[in-house]
Structures are given as structure tokens and as C-alpha cells.
C-alpha positions as CSV (number, residue, x, y, z in Angstrom):
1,X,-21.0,2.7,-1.2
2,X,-17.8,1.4,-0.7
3,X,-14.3,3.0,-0.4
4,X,-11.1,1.1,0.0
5,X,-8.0,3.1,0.8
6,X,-4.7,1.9,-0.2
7,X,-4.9,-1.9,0.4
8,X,-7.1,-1.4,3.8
9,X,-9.9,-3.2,4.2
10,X,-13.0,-1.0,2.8
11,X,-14.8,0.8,4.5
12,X,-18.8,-0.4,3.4
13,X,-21.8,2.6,3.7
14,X,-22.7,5.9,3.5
15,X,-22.6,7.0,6.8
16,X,-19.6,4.6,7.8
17,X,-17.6,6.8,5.1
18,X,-19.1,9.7,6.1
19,X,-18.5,9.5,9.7
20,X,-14.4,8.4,8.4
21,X,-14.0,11.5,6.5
22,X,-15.5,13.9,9.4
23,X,-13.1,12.2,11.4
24,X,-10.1,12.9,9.2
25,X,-10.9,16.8,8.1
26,X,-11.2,17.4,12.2
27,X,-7.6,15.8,12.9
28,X,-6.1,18.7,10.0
29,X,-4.2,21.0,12.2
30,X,-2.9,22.4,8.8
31,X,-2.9,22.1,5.2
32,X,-0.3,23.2,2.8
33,X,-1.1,21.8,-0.3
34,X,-1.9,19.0,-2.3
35,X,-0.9,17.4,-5.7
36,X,-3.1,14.6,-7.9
37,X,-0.1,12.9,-9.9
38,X,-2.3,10.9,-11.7
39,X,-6.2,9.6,-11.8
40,X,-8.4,6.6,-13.7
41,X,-11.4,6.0,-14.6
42,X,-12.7,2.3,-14.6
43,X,-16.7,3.2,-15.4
44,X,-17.9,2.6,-11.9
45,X,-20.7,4.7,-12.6
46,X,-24.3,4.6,-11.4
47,X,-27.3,6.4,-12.4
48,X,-24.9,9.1,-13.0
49,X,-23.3,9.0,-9.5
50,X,-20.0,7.5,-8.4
51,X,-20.2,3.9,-7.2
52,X,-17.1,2.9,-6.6
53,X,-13.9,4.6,-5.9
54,X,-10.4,3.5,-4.3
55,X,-8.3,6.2,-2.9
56,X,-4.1,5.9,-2.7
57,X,-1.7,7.6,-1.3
58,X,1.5,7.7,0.6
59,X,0.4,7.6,4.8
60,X,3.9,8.7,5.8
């Protein structure tokens, strides 16, 4: 699995991206709300899982 955010360098494996999103839900000292202004699908599909997705979004 691999997940490239923004134009980072990706991040490569399951427990690599695993271990980055544990990391960011535990730094949330509070949520107010989110909006998805827009989404596309490029058929990076696998035996009917997701295998490849790029997430963007403003870091300010």
C-alpha cells in the first residue's frame, strides 16, 4: 500500500501507514468539522480493495 500526501514523498506499507495515521488521530486535541470539496476516482482498485489513494489538503 502506498499513500502519498500532497506532494510528500509516500509513505510505502501497511503498518508504515498505519502507524502515520495512529500518530495523527492521537495529536487531535479537537475537531470541529470537516468538508470533502471534491473527490476522483482513477480505478486503482484491487480485488475489490483500494490500492492506491493520494490524499490533499491545505497543512496550514
Amino acid at each position: 500500500m502506498v499513500i502519498p500526501e500532497n506532494n510528500d514523498e509516500p509513505r510505502l506499507g501497511k503498518d508504515v501507514n498505519r502507524k502515520a495515521e495512529q500518530d495523527f488521530f492521537a495529536s487531535v486535541k479537537e475537531f470541529h468539522g470537516a468538508e470533502i470539496t471534491s473527490t476522483a476516482v482513477n480505478g486503482d482498485w484491487k480485488d475489490g480493495k483500494i490500492s492506491s489513494e493520494r490524499f490533499y489538503y491545505n497543512k496550514a
